[in-house]
C-alpha positions in Angstrom: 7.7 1.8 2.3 7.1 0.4 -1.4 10.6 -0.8 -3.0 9.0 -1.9 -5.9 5.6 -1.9 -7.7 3.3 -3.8 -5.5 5.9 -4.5 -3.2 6.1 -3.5 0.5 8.4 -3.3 3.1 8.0 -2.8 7.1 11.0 -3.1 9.2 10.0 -4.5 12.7 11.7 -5.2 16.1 12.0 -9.1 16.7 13.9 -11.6 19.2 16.7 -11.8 16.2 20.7 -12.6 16.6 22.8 -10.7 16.6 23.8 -7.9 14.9 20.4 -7.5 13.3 17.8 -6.1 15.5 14.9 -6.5 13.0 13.0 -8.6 10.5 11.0 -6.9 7.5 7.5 -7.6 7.0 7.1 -7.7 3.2 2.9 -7.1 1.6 3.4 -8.1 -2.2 0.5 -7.2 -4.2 -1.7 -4.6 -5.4 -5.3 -5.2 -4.5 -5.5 -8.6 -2.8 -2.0 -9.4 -1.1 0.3 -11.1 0.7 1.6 -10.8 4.2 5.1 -12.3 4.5 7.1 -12.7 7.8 4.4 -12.2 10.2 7.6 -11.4 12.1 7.4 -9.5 15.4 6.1 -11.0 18.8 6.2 -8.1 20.3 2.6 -6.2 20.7 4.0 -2.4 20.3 5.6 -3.6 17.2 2.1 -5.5 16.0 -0.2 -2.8 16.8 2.4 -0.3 14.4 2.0 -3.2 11.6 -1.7 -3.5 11.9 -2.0 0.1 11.5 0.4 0.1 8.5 -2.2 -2.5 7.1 -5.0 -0.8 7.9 -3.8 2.0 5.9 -3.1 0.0 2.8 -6.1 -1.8 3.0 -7.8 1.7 3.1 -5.8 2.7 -0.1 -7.5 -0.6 -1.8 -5.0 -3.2 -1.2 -6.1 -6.3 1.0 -3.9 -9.0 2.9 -5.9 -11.7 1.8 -3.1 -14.1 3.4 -0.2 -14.7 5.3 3.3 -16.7 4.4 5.9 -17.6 6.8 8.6 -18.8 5.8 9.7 -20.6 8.9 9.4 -21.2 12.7 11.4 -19.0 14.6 9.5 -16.4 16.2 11.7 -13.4 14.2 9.4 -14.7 11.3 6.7 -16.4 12.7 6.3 -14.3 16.2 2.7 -12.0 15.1 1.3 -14.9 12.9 -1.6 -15.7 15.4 -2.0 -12.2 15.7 -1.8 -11.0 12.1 -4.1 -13.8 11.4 -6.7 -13.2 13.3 -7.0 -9.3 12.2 -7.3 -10.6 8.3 -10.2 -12.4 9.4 -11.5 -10.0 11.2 -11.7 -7.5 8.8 -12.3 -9.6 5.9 
């Protein structure tokens, strides 16, 4: 969902505390971007991601890199994961 112009949100399910059940990934940008909270370690909630990036990149816009913004895996869970699919389609 875009919030903002160039700004884009994607809530997904992550090991969080309680009473939150999610973390948003946020893609800020408009043709090259950037993936913050490669959140989610969980590979249902990755592959639903990837294609939500897959369909931005096909509207133009193109996680060029990823931010995480600390350690715990409700932020940092996908980040191999995420990683690895910006390279591969770079």
């Amino acid at each position: 969902m875009e919030v903002a112009p160039g700004v884009r949100v994607l809530a997904v399910r992550t090991p969080t505390l309680p009473p939150a059940t999610h973390t948003n990934l946020i893609v800020v940008g408009h043709d090259d971007a950037v993936l913050v909270e490669p959140a989610t370690p969980y590979e249902d909630e990755q592959d639903r991601a990837l294609a939500e990036i897959a369909a931005m990149r096909d509207a133009g816009v193109r996680v060029t890199s990823l931010l995480v913004t600390h350690h715990h895996p409700d932020h940092a869970g996908g980040a191999a994961r995420f990683a690895a699919a910006r390279r591969q389609r770079v």
